[in-house]
N, C-alpha and C positions, 0 to 999 in steps of 0.2 A: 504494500500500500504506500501512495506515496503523501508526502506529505508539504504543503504549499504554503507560503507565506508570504503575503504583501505586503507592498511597501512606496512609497512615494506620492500617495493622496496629498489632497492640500486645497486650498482655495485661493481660488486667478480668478483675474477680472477677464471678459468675454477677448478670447484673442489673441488670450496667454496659451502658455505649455507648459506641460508637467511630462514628466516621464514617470512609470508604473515599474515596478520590479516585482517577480516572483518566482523568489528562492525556491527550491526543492530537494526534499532528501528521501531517502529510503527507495528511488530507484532515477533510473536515466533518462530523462524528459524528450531526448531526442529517440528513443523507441515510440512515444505514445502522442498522440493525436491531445495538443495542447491551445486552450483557449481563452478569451477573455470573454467576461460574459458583464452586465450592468443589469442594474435595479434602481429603478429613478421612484419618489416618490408612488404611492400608490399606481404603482405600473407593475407589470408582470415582467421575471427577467428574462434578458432576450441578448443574442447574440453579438456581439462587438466582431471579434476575430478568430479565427481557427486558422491552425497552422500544423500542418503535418508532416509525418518524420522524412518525409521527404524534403521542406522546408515550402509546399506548396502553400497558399494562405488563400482564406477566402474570409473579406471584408459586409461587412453591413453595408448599403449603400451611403446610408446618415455619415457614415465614417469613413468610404473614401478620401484618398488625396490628402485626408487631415490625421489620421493616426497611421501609423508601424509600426508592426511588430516582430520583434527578434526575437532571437534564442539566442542564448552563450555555454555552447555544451561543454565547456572549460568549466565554468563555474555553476552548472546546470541550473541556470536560470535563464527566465523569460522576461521580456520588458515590451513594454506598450507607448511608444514616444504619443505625443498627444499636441497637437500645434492648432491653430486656430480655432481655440474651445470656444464654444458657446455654451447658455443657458443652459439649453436641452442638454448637453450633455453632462448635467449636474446627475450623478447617481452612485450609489454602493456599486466599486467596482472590483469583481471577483475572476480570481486566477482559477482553472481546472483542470485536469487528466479525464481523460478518456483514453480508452483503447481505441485500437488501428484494426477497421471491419476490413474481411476478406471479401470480394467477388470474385467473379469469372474476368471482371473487368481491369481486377489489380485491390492496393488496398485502397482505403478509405475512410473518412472522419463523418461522423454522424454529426452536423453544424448546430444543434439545438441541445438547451441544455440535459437532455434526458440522454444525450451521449458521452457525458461525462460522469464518474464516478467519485472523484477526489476535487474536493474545493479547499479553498484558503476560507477567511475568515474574513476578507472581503477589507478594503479602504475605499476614503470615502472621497470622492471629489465636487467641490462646489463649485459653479461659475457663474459669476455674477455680472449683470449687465452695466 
């Protein structure tokens, strides 16, 4: 099981950037299908980014061109650069593990959060107008 911890929340005015980090231990982040997910006030949580052991990634639209996301399989952590924040994107923002689905196709990452297994404990980002 692995186990995730973030770090780098904070609150910017609309425009700013933050960068996200999320440590991991007890296994190798670059085997498993690794994601960022948010929780905005009475919203349900929904996908930021997924990035798989391939280094493939697939973006939310809201969050094109303004966030990336890396891996650093040296220090097996993930990070989520964040540049032209807005409002909207004020929310509890949480690191995950998922496993890597097999097909006929190759493998693959389930993009919604019922395909991950392992969460962090989530930080919090505010952006104010």
């Amino acid at each position: 099981q692995v186990q995730l911890v973030e770090s780098g929340g904070g609150s910017v005015q609309s425009g700013g950037s933050l960068r996200l980090s999320c440590a991991a231990s007890g296994t190798t982040i670059s085997n498993y299908c690794m994601g960022w997910f948010r929780q905005g006030p009475g919203k349900e949580r929904e996908g930021v980014v997924v990035i798989d052991s391939r280094g493939d990634t697939s973006y939310a639209d809201s969050v094109k061109g303004r966030f990336t996301i890396s891996r650093d399989n040296t220090k097996n952590t993930l990070y989520l650069q964040m540049i032209s924040l807005k409002p909207e994107d004020t929310a509890q923002y949480y690191c995950a593990a998922g496993p890597l689905y097999h097909s006929s196709s190759g493998t693959y990452c389930v993009r919604t959060p019922s395909g991950f297994v392992s969460w962090g404990q989530g930080t919090q980002v505010t952006v104010s107008s």
